[in-house]
mmCIF file of the N, C-alpha and C atoms, coordinates in Angstrom:
data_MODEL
# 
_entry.id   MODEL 
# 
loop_
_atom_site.group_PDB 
_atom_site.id 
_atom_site.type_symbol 
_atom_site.label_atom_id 
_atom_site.label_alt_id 
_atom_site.label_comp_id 
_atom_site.label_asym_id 
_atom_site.label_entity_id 
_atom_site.label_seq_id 
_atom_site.pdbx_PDB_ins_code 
_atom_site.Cartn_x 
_atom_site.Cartn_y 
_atom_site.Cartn_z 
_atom_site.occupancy 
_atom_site.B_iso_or_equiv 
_atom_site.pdbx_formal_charge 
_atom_site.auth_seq_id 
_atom_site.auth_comp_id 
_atom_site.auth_asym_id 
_atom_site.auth_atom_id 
_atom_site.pdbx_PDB_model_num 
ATOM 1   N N  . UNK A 1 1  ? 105.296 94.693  87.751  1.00 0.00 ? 1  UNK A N  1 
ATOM 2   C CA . UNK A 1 1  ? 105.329 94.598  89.193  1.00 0.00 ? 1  UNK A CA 1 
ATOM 3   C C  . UNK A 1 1  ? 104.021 95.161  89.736  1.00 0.00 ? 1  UNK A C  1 
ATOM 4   N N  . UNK A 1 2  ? 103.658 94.701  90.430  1.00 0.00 ? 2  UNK A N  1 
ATOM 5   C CA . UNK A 1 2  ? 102.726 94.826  91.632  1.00 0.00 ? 2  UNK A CA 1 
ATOM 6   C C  . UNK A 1 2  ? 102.489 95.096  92.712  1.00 0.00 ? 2  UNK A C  1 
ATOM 7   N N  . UNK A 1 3  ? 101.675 96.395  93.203  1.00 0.00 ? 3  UNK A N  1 
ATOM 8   C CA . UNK A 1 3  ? 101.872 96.838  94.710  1.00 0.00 ? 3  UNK A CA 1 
ATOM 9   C C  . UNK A 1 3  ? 102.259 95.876  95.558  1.00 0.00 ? 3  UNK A C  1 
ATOM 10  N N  . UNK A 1 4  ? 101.503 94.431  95.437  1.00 0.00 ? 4  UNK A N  1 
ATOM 11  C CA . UNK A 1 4  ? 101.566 93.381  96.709  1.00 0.00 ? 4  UNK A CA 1 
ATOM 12  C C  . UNK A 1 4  ? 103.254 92.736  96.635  1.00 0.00 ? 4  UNK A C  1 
ATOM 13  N N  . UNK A 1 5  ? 103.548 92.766  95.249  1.00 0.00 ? 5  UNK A N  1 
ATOM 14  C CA . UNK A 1 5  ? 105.446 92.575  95.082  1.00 0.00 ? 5  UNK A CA 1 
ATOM 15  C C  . UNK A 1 5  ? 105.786 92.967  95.565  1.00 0.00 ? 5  UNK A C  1 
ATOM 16  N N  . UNK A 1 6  ? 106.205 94.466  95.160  1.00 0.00 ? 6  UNK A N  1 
ATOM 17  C CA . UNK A 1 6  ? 107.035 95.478  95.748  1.00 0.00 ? 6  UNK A CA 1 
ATOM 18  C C  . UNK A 1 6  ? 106.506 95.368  97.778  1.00 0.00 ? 6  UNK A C  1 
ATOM 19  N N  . UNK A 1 7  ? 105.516 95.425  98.163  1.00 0.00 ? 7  UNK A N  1 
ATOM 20  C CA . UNK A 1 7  ? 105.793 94.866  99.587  1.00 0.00 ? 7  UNK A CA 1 
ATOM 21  C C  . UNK A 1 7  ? 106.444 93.294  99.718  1.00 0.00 ? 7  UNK A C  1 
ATOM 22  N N  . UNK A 1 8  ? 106.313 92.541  99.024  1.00 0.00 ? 8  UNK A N  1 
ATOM 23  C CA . UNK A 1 8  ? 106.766 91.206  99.112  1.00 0.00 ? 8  UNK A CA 1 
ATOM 24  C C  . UNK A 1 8  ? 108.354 91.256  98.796  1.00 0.00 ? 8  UNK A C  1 
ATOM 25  N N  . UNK A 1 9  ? 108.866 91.984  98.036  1.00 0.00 ? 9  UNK A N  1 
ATOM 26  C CA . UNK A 1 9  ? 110.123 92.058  97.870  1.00 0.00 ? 9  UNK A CA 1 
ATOM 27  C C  . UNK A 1 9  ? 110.956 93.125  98.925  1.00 0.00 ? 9  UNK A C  1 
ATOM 28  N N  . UNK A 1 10 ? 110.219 94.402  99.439  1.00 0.00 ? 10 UNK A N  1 
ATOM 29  C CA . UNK A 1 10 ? 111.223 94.833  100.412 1.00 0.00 ? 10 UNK A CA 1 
ATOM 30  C C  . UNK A 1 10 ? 111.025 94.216  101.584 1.00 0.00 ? 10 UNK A C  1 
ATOM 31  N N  . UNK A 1 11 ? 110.139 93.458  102.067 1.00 0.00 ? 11 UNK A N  1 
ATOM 32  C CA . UNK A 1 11 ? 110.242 92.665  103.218 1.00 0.00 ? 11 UNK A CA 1 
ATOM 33  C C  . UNK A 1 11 ? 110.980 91.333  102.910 1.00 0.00 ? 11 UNK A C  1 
ATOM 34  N N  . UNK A 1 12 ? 111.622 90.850  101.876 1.00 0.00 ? 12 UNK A N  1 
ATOM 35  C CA . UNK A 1 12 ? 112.272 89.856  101.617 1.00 0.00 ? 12 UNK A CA 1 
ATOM 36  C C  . UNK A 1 12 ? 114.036 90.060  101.681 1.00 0.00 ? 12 UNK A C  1 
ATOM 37  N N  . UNK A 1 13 ? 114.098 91.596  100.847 1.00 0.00 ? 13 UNK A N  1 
ATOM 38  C CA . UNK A 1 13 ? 115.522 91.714  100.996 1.00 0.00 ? 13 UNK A CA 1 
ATOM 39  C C  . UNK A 1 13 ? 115.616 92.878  102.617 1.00 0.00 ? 13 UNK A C  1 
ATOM 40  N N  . UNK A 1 14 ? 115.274 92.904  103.642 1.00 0.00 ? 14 UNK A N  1 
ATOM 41  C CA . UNK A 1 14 ? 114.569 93.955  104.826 1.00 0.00 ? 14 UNK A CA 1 
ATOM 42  C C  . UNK A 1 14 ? 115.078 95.176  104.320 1.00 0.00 ? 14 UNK A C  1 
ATOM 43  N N  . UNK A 1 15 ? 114.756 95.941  102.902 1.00 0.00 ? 15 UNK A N  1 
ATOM 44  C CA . UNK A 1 15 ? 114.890 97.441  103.251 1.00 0.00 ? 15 UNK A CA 1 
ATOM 45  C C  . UNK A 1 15 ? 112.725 97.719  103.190 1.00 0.00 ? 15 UNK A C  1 
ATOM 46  N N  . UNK A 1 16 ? 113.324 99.126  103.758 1.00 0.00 ? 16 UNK A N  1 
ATOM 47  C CA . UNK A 1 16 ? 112.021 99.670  103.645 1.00 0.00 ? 16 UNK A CA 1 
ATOM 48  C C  . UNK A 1 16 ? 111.773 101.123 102.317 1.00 0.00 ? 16 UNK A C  1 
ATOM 49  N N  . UNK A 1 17 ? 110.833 101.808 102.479 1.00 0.00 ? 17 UNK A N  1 
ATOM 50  C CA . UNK A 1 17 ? 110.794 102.156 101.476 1.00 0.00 ? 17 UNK A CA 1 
ATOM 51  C C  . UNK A 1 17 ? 111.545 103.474 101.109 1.00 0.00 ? 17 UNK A C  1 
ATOM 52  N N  . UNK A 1 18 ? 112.235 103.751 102.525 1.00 0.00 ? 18 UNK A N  1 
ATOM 53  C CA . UNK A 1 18 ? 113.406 104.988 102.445 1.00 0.00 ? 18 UNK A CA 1 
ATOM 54  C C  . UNK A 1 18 ? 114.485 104.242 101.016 1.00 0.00 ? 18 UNK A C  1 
ATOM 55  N N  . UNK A 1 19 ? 114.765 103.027 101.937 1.00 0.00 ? 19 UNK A N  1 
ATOM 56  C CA . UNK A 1 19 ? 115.769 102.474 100.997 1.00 0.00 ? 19 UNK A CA 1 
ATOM 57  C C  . UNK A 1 19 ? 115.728 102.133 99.749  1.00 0.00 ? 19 UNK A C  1 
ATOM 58  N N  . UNK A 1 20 ? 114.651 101.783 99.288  1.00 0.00 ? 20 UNK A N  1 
ATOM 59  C CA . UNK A 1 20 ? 114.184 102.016 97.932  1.00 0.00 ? 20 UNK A CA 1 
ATOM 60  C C  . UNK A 1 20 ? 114.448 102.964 97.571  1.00 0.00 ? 20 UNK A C  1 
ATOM 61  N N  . UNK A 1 21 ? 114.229 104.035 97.780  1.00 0.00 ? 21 UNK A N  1 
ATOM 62  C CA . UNK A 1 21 ? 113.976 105.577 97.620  1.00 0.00 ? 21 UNK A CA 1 
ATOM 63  C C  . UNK A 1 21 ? 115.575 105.680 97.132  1.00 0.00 ? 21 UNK A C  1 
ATOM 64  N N  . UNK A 1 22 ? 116.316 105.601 97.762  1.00 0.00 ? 22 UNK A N  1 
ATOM 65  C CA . UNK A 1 22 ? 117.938 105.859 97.932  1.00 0.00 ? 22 UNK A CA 1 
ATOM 66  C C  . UNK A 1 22 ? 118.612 104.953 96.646  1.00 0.00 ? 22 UNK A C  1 
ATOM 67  N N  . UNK A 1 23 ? 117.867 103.906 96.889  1.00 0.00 ? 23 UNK A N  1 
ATOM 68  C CA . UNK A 1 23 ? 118.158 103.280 95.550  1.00 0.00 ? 23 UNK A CA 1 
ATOM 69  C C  . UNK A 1 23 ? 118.452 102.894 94.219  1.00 0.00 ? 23 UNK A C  1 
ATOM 70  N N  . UNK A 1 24 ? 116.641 103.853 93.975  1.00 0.00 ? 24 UNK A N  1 
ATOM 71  C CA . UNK A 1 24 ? 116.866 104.304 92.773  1.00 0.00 ? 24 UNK A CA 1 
ATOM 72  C C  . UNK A 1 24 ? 116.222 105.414 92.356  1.00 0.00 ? 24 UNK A C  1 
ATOM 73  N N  . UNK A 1 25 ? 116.281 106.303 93.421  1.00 0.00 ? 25 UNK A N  1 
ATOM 74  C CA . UNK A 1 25 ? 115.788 108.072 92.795  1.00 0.00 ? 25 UNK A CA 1 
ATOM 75  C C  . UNK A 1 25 ? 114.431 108.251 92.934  1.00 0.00 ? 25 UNK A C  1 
ATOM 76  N N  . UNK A 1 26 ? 113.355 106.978 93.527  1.00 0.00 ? 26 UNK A N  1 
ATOM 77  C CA . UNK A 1 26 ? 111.977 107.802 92.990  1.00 0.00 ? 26 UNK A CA 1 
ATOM 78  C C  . UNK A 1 26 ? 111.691 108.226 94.292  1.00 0.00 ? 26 UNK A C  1 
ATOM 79  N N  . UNK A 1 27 ? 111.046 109.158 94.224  1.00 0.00 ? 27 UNK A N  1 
ATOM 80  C CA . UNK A 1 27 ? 110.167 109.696 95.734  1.00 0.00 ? 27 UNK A CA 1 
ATOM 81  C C  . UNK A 1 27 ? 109.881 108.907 96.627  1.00 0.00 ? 27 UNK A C  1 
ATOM 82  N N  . UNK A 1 28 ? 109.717 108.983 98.343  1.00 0.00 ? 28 UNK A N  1 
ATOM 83  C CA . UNK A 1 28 ? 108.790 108.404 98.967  1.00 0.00 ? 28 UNK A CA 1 
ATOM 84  C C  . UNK A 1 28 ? 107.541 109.025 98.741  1.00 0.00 ? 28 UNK A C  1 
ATOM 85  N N  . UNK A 1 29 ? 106.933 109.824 97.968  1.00 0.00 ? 29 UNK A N  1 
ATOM 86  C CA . UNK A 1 29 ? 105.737 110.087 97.843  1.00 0.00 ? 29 UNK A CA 1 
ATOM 87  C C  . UNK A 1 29 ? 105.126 109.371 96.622  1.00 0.00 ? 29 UNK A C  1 
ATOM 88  N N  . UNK A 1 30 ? 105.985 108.979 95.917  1.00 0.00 ? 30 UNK A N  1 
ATOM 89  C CA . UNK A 1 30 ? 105.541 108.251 94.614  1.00 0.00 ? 30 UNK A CA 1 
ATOM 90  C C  . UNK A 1 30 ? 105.600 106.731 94.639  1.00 0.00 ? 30 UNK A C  1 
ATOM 91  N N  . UNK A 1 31 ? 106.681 106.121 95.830  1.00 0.00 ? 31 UNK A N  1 
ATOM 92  C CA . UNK A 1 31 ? 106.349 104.831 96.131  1.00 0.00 ? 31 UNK A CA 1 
ATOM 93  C C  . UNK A 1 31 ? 105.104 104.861 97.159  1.00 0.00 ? 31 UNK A C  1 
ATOM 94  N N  . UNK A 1 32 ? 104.803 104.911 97.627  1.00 0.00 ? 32 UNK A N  1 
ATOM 95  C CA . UNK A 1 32 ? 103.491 105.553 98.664  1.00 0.00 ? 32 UNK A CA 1 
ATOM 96  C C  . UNK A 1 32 ? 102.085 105.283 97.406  1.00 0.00 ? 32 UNK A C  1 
ATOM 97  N N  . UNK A 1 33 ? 102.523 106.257 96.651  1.00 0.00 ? 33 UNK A N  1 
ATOM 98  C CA . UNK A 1 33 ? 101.565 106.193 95.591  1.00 0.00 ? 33 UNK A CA 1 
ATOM 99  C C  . UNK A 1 33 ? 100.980 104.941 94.667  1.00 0.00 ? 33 UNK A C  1 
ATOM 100 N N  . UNK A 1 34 ? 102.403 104.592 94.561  1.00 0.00 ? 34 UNK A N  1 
ATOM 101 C CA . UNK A 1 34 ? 102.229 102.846 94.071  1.00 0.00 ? 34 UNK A CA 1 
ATOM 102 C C  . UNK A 1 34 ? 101.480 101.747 95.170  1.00 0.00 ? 34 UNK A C  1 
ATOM 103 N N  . UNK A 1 35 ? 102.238 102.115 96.110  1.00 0.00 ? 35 UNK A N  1 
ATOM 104 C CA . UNK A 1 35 ? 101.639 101.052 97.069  1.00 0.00 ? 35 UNK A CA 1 
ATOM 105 C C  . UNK A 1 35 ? 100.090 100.762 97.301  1.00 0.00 ? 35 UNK A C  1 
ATOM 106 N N  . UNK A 1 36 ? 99.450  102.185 97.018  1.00 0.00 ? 36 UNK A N  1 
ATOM 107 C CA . UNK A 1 36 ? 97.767  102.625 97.507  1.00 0.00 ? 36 UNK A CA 1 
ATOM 108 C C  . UNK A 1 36 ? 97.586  102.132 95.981  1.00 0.00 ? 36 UNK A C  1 
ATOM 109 N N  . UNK A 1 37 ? 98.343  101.684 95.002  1.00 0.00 ? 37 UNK A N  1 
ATOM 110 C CA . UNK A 1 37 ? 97.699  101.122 93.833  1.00 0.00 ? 37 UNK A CA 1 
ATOM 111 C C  . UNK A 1 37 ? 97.375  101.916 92.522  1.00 0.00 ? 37 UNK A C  1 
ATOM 112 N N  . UNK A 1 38 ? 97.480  103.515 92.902  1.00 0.00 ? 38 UNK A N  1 
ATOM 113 C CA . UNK A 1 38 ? 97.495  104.478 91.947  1.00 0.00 ? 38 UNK A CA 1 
ATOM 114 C C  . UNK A 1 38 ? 98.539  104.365 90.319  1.00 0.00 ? 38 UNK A C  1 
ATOM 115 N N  . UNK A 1 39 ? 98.209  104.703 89.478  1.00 0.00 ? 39 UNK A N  1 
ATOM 116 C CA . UNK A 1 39 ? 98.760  104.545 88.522  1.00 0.00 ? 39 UNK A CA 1 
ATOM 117 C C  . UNK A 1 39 ? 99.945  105.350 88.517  1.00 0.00 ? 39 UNK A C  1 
ATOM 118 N N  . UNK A 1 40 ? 101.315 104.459 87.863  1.00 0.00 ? 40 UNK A N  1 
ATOM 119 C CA . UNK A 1 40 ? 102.908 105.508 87.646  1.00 0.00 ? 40 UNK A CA 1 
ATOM 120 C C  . UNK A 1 40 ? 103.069 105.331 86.381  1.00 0.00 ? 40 UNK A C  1 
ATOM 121 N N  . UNK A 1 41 ? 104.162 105.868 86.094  1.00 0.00 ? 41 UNK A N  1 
ATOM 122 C CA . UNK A 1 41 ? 104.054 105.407 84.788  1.00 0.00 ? 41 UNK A CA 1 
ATOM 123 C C  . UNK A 1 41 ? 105.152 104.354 84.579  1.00 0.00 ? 41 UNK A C  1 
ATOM 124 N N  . UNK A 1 42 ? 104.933 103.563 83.512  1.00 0.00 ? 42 UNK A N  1 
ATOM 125 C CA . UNK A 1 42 ? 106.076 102.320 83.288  1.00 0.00 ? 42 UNK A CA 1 
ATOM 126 C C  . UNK A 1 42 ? 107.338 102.497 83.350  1.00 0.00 ? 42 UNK A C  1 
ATOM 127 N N  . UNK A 1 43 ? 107.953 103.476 83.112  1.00 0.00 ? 43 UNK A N  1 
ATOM 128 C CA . UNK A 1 43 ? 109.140 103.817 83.219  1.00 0.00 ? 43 UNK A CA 1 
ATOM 129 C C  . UNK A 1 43 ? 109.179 103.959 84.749  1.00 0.00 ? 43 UNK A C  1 
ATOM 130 N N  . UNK A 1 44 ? 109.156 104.451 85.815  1.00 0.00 ? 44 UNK A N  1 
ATOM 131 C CA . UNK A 1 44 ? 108.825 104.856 87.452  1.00 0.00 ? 44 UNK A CA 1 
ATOM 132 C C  . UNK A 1 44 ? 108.698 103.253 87.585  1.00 0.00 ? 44 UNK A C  1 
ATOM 133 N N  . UNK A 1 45 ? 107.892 102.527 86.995  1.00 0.00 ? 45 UNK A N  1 
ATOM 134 C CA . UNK A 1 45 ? 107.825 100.818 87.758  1.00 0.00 ? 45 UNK A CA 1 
ATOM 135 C C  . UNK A 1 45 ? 109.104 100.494 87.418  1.00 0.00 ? 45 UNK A C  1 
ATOM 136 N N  . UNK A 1 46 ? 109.614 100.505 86.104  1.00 0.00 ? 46 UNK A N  1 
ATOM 137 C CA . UNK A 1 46 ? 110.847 100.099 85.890  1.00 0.00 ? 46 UNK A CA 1 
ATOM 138 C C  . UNK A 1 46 ? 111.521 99.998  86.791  1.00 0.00 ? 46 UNK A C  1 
ATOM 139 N N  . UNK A 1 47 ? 112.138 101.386 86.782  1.00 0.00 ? 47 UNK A N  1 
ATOM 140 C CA . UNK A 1 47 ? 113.419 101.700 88.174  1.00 0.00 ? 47 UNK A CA 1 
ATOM 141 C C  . UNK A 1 47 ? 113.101 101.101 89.446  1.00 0.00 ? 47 UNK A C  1 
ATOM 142 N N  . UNK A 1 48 ? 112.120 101.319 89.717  1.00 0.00 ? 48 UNK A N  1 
ATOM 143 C CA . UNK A 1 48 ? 111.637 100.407 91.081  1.00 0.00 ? 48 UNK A CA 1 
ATOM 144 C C  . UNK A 1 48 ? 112.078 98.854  91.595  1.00 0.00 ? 48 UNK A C  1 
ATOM 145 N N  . UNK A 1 49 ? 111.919 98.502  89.930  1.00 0.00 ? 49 UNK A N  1 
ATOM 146 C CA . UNK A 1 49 ? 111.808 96.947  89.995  1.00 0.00 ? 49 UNK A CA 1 
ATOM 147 C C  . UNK A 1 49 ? 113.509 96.451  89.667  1.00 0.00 ? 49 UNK A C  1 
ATOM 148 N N  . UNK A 1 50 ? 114.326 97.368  88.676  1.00 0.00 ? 50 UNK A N  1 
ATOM 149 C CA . UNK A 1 50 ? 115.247 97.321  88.581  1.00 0.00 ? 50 UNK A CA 1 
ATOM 150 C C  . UNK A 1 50 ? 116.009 97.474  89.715  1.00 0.00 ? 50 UNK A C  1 
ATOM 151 N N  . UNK A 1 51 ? 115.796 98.121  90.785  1.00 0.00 ? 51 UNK A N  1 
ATOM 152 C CA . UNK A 1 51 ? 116.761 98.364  92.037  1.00 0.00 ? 51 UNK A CA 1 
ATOM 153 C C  . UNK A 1 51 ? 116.525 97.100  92.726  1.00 0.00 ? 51 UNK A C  1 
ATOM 154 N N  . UNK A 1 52 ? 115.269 96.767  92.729  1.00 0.00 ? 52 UNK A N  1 
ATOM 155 C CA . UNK A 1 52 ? 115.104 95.478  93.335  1.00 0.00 ? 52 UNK A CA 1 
ATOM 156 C C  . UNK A 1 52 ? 115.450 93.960  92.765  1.00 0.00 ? 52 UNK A C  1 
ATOM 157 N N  . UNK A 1 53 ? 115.978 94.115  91.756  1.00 0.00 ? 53 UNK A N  1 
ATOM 158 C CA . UNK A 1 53 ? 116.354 92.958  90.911  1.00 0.00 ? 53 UNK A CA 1 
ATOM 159 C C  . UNK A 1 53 ? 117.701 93.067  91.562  1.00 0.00 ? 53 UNK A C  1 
ATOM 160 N N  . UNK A 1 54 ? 118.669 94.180  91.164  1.00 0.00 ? 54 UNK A N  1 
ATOM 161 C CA . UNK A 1 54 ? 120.087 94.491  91.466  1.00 0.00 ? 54 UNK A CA 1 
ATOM 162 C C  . UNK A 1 54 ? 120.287 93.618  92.948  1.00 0.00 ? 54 UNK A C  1 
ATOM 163 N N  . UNK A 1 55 ? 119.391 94.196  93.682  1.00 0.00 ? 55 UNK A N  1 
ATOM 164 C CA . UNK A 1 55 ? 119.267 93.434  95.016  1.00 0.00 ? 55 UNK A CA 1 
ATOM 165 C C  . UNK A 1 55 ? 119.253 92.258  95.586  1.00 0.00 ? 55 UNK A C  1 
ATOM 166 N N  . UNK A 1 56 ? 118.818 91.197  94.223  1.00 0.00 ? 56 UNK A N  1 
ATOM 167 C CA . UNK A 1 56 ? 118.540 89.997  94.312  1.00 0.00 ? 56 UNK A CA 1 
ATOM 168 C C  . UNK A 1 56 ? 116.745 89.836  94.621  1.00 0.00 ? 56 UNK A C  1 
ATOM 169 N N  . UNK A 1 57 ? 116.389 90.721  94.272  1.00 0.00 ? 57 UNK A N  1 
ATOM 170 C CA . UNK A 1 57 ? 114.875 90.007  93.941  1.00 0.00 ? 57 UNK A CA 1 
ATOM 171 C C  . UNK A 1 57 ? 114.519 89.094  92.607  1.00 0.00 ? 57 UNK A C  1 
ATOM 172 N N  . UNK A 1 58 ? 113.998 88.408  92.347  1.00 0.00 ? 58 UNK A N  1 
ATOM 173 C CA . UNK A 1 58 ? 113.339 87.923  91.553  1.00 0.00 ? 58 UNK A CA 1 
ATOM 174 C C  . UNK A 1 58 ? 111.240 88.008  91.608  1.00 0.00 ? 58 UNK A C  1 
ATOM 175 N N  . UNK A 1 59 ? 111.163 88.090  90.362  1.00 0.00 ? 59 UNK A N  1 
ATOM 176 C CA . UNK A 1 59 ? 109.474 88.673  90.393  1.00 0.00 ? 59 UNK A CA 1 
ATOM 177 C C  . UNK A 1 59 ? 108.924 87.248  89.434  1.00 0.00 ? 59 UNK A C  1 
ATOM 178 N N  . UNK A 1 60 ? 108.347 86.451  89.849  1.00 0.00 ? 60 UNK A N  1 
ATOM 179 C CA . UNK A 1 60 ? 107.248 85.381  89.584  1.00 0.00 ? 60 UNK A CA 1 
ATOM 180 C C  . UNK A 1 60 ? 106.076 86.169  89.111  1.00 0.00 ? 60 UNK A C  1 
ATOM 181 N N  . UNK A 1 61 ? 105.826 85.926  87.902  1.00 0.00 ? 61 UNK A N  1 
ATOM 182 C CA . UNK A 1 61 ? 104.761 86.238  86.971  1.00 0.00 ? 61 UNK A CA 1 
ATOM 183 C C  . UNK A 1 61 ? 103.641 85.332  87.614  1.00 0.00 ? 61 UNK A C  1 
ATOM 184 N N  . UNK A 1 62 ? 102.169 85.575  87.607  1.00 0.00 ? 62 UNK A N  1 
ATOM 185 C CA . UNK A 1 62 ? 101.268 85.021  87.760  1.00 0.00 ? 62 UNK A CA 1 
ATOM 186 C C  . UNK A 1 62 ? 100.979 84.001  86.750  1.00 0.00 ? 62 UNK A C  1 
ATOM 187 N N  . UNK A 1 63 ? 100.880 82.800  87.748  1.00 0.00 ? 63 UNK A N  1 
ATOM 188 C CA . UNK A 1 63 ? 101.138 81.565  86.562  1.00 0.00 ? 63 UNK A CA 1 
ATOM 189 C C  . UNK A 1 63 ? 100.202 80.382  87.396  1.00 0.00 ? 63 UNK A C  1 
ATOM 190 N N  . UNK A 1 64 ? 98.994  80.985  87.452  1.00 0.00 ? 64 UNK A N  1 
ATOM 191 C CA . UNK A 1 64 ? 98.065  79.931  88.321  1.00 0.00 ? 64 UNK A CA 1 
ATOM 192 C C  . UNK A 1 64 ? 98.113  79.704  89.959  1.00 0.00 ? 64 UNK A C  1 
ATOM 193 N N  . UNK A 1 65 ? 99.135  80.305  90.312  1.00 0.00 ? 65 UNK A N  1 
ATOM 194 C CA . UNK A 1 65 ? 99.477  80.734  91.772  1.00 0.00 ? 65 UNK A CA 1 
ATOM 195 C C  . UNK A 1 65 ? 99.444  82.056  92.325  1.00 0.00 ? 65 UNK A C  1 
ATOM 196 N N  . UNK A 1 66 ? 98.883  83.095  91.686  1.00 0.00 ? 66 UNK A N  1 
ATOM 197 C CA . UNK A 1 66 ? 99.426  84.606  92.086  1.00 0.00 ? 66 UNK A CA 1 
ATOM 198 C C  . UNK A 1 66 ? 100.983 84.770  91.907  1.00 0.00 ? 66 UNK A C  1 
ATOM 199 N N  . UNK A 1 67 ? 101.261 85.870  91.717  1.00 0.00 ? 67 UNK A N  1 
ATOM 200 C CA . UNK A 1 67 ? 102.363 86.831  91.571  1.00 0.00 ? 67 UNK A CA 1 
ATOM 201 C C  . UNK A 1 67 ? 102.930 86.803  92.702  1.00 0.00 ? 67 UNK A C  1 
ATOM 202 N N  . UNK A 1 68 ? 104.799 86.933  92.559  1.00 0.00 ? 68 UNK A N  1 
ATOM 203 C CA . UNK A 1 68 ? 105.361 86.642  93.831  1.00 0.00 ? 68 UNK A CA 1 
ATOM 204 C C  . UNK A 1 68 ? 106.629 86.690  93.534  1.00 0.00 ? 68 UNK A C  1 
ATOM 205 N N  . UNK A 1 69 ? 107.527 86.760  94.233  1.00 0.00 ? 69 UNK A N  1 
ATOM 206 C CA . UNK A 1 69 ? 108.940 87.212  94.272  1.00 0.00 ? 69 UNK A CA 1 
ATOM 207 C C  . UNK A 1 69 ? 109.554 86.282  95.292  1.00 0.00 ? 69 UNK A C  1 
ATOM 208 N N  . UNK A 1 70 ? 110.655 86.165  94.918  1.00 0.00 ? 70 UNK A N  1 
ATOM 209 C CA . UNK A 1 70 ? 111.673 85.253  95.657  1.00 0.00 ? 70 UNK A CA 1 
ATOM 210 C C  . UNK A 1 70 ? 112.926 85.878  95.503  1.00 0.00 ? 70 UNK A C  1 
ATOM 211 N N  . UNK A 1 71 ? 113.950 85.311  96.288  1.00 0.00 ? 71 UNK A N  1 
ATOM 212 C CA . UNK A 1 71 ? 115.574 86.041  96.266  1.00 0.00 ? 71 UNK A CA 1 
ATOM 213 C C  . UNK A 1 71 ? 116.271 84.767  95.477  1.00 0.00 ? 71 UNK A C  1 
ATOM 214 N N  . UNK A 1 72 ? 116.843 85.757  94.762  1.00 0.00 ? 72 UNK A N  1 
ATOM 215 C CA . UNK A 1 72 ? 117.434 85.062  93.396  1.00 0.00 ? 72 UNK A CA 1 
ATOM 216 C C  . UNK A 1 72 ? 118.431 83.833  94.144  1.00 0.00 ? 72 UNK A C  1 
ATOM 217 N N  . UNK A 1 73 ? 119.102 82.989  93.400  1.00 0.00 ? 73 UNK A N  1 
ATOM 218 C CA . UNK A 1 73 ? 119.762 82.030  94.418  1.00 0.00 ? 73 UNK A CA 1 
ATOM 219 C C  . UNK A 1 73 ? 121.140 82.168  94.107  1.00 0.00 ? 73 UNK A C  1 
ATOM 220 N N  . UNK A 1 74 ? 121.897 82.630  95.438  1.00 0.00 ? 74 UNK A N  1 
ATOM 221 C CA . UNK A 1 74 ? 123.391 82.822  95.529  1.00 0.00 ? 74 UNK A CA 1 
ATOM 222 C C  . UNK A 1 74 ? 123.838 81.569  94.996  1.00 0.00 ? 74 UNK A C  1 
ATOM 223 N N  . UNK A 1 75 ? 124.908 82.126  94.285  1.00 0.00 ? 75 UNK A N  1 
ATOM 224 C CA . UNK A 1 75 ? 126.309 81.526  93.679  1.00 0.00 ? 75 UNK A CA 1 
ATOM 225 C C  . UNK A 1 75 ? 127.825 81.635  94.000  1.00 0.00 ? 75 UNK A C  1 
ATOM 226 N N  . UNK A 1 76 ? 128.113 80.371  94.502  1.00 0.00 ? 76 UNK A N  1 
ATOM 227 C CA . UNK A 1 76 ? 129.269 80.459  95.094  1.00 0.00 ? 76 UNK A CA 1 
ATOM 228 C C  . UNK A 1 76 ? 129.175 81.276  96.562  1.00 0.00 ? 76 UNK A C  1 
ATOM 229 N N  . UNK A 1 77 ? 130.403 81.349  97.477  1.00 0.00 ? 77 UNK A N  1 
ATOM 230 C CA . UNK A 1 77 ? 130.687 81.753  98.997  1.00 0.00 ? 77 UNK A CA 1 
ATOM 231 C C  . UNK A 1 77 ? 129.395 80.649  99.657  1.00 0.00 ? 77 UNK A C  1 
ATOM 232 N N  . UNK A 1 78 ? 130.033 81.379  100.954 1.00 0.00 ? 78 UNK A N  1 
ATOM 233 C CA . UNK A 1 78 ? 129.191 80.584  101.997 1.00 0.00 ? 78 UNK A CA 1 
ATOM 234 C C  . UNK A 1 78 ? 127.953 81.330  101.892 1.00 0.00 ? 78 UNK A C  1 
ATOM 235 N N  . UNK A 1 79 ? 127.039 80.339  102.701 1.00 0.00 ? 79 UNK A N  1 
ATOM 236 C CA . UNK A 1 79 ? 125.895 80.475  102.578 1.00 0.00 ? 79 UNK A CA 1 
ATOM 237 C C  . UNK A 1 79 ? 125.719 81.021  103.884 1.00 0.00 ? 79 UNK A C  1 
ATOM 238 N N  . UNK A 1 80 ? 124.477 82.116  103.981 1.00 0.00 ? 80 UNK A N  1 
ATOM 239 C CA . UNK A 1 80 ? 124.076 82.505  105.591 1.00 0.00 ? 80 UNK A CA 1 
ATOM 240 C C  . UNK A 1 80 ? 123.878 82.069  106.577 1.00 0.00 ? 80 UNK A C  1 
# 
């Protein structure tokens, strides 16, 4: 995951980065940290990305288009 994701994904599912935070345990000082691009360690991206999967993110690998995230696609019920 990627600073520009992780903004692309909490503006996709609308939490911000409290809610992250609440999510899955890491600091707002350490998502902060990610965001400015600073190094975490892989385990810290993990959880990050894992709360945001749970959520229905999906993360698009760079594949000749840039890196990018989409919301996974509901199954079954009505739709919004």
């Amino acid at each position: 995951m990627l600073p520009v994701q992780l903004d692309m994904a909490l503006a996709a599912i609308g939490w911000g980065t409290r809610d992250l935070s609440r999510s899955c345990g890491v600091s707002l000082d350490t998502i902060a940290r990610f965001k400015r691009g600073e190094r975490l360690r892989d385990t810290t991206i993990a959880t990050m990305r894992a709360a945001l999967e749970t959520a229905g993110v999906e993360f698009i690998a760079e594949n000749g288009g840039g890196p990018g995230v989409r919301l996974r696609a509901r199954t079954g019920g009505p739709p919004n």
